[in-house]
C-alpha positions as CSV (number, residue, x, y, z in Angstrom):
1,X,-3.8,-17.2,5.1
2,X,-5.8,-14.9,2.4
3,X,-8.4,-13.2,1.5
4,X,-11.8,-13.9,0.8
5,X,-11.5,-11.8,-2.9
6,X,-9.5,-7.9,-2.9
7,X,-10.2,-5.5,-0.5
8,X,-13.1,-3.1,-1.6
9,X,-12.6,-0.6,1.0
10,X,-10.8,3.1,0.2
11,X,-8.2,3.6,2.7
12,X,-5.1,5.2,1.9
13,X,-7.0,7.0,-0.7
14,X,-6.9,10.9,-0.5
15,X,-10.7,12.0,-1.7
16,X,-11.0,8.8,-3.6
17,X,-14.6,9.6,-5.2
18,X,-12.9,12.4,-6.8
19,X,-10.2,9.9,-8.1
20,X,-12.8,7.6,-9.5
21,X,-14.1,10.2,-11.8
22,X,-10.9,10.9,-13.4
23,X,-9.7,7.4,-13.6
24,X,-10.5,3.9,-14.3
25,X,-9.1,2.1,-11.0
26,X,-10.1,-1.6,-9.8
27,X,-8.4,-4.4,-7.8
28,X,-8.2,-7.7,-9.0
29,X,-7.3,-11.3,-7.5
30,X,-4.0,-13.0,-7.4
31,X,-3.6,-16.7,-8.4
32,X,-4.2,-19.1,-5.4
33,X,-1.1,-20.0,-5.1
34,X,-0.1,-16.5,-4.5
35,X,-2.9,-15.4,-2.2
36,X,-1.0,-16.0,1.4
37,X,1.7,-13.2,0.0
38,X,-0.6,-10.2,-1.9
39,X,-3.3,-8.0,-1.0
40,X,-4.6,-7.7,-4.6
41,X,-3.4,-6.9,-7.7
42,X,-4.6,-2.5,-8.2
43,X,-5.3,-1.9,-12.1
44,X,-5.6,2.6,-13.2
45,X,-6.4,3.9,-16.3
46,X,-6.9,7.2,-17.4
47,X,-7.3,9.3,-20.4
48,X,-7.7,13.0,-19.3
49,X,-7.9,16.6,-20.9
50,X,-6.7,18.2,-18.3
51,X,-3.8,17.5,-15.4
52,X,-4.9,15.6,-12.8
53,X,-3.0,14.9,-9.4
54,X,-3.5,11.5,-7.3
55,X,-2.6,11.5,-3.2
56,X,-2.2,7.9,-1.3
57,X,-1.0,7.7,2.3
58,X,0.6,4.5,1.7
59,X,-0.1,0.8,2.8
60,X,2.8,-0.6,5.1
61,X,3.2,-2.6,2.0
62,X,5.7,-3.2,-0.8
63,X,4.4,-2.8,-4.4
64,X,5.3,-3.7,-7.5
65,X,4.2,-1.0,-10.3
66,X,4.3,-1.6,-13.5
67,X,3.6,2.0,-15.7
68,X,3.2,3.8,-18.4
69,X,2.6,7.6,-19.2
70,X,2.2,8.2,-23.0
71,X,2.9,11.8,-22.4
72,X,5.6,11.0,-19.9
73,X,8.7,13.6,-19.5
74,X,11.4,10.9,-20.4
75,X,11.5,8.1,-23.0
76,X,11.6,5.1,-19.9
77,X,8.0,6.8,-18.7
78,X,6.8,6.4,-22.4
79,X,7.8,3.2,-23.0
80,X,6.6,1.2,-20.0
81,X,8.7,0.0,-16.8
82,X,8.8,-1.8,-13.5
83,X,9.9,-0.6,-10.5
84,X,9.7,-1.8,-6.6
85,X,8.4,0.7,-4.4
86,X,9.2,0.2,-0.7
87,X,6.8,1.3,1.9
88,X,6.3,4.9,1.6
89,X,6.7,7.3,4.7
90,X,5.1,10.6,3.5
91,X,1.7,11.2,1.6
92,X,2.5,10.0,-2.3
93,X,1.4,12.2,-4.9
94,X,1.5,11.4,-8.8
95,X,0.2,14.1,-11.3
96,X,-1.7,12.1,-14.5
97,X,-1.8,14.0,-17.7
98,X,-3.1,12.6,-21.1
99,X,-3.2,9.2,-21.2
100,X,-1.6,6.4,-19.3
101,X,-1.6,2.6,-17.3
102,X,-0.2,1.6,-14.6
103,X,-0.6,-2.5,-13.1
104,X,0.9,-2.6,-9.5
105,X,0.9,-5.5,-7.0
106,X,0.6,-4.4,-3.2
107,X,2.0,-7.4,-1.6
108,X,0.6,-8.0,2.4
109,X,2.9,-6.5,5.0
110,X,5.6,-8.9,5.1
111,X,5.1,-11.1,1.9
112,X,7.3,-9.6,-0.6
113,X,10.5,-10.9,1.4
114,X,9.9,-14.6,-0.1
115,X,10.5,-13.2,-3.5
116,X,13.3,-11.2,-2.9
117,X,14.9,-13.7,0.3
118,X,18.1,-11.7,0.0
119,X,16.4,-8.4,0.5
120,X,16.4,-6.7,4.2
121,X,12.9,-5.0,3.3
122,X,13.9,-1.9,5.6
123,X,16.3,-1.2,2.3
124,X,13.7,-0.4,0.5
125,X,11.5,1.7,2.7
126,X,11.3,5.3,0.9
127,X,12.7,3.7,-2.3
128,X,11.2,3.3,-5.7
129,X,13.9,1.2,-7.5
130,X,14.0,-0.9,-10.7
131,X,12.4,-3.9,-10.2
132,X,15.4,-5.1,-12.4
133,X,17.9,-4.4,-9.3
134,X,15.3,-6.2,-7.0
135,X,13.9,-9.1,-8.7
136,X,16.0,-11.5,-9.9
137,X,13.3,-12.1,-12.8
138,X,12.2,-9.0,-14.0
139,X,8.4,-8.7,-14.8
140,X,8.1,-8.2,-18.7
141,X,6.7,-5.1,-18.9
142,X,5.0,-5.3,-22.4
143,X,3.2,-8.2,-21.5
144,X,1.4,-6.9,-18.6
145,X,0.8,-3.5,-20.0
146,X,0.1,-4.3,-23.6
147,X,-3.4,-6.1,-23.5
148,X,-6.3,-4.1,-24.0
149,X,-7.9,-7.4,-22.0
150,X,-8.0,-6.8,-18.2
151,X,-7.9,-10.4,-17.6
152,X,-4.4,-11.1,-20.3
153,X,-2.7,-8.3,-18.1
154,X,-3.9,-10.0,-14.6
155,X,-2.4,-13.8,-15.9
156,X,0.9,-12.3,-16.9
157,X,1.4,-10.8,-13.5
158,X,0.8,-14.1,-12.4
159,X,2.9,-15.6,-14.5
160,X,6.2,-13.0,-13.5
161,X,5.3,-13.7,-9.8
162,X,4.4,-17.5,-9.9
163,X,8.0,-17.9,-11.6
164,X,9.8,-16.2,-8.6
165,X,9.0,-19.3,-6.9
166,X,8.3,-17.7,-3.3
167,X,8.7,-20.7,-0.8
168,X,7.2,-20.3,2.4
169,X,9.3,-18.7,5.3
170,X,7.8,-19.0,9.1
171,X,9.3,-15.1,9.4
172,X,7.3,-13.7,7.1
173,X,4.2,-15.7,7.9
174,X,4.7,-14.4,11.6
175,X,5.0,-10.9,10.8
176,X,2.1,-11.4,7.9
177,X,0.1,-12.2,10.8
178,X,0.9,-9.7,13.1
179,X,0.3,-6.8,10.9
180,X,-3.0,-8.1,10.1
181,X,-3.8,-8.0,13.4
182,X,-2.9,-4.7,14.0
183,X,-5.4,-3.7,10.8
184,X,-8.3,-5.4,12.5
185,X,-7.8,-5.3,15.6
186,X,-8.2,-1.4,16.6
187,X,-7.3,-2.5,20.5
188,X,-3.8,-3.0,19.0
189,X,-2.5,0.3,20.1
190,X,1.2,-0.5,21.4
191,X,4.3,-2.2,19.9
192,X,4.4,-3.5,23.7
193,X,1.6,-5.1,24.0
194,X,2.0,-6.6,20.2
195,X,5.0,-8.1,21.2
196,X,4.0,-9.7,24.1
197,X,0.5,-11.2,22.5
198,X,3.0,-12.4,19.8
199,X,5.7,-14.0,22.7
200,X,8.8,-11.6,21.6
201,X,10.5,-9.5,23.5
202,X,10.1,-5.6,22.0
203,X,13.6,-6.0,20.0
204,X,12.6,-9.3,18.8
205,X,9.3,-7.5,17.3
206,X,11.4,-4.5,16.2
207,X,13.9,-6.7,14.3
208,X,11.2,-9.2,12.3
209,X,9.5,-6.3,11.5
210,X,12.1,-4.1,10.3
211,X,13.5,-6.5,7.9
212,X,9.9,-8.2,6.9
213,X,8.0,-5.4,7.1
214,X,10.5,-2.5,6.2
215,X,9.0,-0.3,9.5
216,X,8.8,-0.8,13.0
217,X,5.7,-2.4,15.0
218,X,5.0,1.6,16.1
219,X,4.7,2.9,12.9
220,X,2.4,0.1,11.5
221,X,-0.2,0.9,14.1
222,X,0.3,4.7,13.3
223,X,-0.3,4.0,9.8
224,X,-3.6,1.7,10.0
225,X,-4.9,4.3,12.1
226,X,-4.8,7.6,10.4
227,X,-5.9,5.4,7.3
228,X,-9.3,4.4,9.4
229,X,-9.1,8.8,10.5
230,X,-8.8,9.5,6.6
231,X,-12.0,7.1,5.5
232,X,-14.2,8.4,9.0
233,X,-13.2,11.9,7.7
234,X,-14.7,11.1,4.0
235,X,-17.6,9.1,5.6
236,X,-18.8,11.4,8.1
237,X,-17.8,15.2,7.9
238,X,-19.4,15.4,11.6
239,X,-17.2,13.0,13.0
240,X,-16.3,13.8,17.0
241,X,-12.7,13.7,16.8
242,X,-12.3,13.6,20.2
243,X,-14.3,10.1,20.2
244,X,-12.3,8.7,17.7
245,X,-9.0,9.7,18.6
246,X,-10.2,7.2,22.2
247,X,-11.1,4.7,20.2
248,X,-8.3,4.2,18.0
249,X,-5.4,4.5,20.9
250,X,-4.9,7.9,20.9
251,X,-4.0,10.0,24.2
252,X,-6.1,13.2,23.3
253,X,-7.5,14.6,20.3
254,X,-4.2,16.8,19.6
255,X,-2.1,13.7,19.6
256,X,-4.3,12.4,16.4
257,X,-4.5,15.7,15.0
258,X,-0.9,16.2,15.1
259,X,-0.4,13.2,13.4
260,X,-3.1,13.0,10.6
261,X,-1.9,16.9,9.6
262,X,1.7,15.3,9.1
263,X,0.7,12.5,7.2
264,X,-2.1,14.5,5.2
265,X,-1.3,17.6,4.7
266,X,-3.9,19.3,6.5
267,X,-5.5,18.9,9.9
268,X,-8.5,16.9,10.3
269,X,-11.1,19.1,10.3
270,X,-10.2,20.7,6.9
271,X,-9.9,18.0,5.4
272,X,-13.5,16.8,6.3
273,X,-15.3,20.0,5.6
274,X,-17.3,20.0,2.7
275,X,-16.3,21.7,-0.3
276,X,-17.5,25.7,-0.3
């Protein structure tokens, strides 16, 4: 399992063209070796005059975010550190100021568990927590923030992750492939039918996926759908919502509208009107 080179897609990314223009963002590869666990490696820089503030409706993915804010409140946000951050529920928001770095690792739904085996990944959900109290090898953060060269930063998180050793568990690749197939596959639409594609009984899928994943089956297909909502919404501000909300699963219109405004922020339609 992997991908053929880092996503290049925008979901999960509130108004990313306006994020582009106040930040330097790009995705790099993992080694090979570490491919079948990781999405992609996600590299930001920024150096702004003014306050800027960043929205993601988050992945169903672990990440591990390595950061640093030269103009940071405390001392730890100054100096660089490393945190996990389990899958996040709500819309994220992080306001940048001055100058600052961050080098995160969004692991594939599922593949952080082989480098933290001892971890229930349903602990983490909601949490940002020092990657100190997760890993038992921290990253070092100096080494992957220091380098001015992109590709020095990228071979030390190699390095960090490549000596966790993950060895291969059949768990995690089960539940890597199921939640892959609920991001492709938009005829996904129940943790039912999931289950019985995958030969488990609902519990069964509940269970993998609640200590692989860190959410249930349900919410996963919630998620990947209000992410493809979000990018139709940038993409075409005419969008019949009524359509779409058919095609990915939905009951009625209401039921997706209810759900993008309480993952957004703001109902569909607002969000895809153009600016006045």
């Amino acid at each position: 399992m992997g991908a053929a080179g880092p996503r290049r897609d925008t979901r999960g990314i509130v108004d990313a063209p306006d994020l582009f223009t106040h930040v330097h963002f790009r995705r790099r590869e993992p080694a090979p070796a570490l491919r079948p666990y990781l999405e992609h490696y996600w590299l930001i820089d920024w150096d702004l005059d003014q306050p800027y503030a960043a929205h993601v409706v988050p992945h169903p993915s672990v990440n591990l975010v390595l950061q640093r804010y030269e103009a940071g409140e405390s001392a730890r946000e100054r100096a660089g550190y490393a945190e996990v951050a389990g899958i996040g529920l709500g819309l994220f928001t992080r306001k940048l100021t001055g100058r600052g770095r961050v080098c995160g690792v969004q692991f594939r739904p599922g593949g952080f568990r082989p480098f933290a085996p001892e971890h229930a990944l349903s602990d983490l959900t909601g949490c940002r927590i020092d990657a100190a109290e997760v890993l038992r090898t921290p990253p070092p953060v100096g080494a992957v923030l220091d380098p001015a060269d992109e590709d020095a930063r990228v071979a030390a998180l190699d390095a960090c992750l490549l000596a966790l050793e993950p060895r291969p568990d059949p768990q995690a690749t089960l539940a890597m492939e199921l939640a892959d197939r609920v991001r492709t596959d938009r005829s996904v639409c129940r943790a039912g039918q999931l289950a019985r594609d995958a030969g488990l009984t609902p519990r069964s899928l509940q269970r993998l996926f609640s200590a692989y994943v860190g959410v249930g089956p349900k919410w996963v297909i919630l998620r990947y759908r209000i992410h493809e909502a979000l990018e139709r919404a940038e993409s075409d501000p005419a969008v019949d919502w009524a359509r779409l909300a058919a095609d990915l699963g939905y009951s009625d219109q209401a039921h997706l509208v209810r759900d993008f405004t309480a993952t957004v922020g703001v109902p569909p339609t607002a969000y895809a009107a153009p600016p006045p």
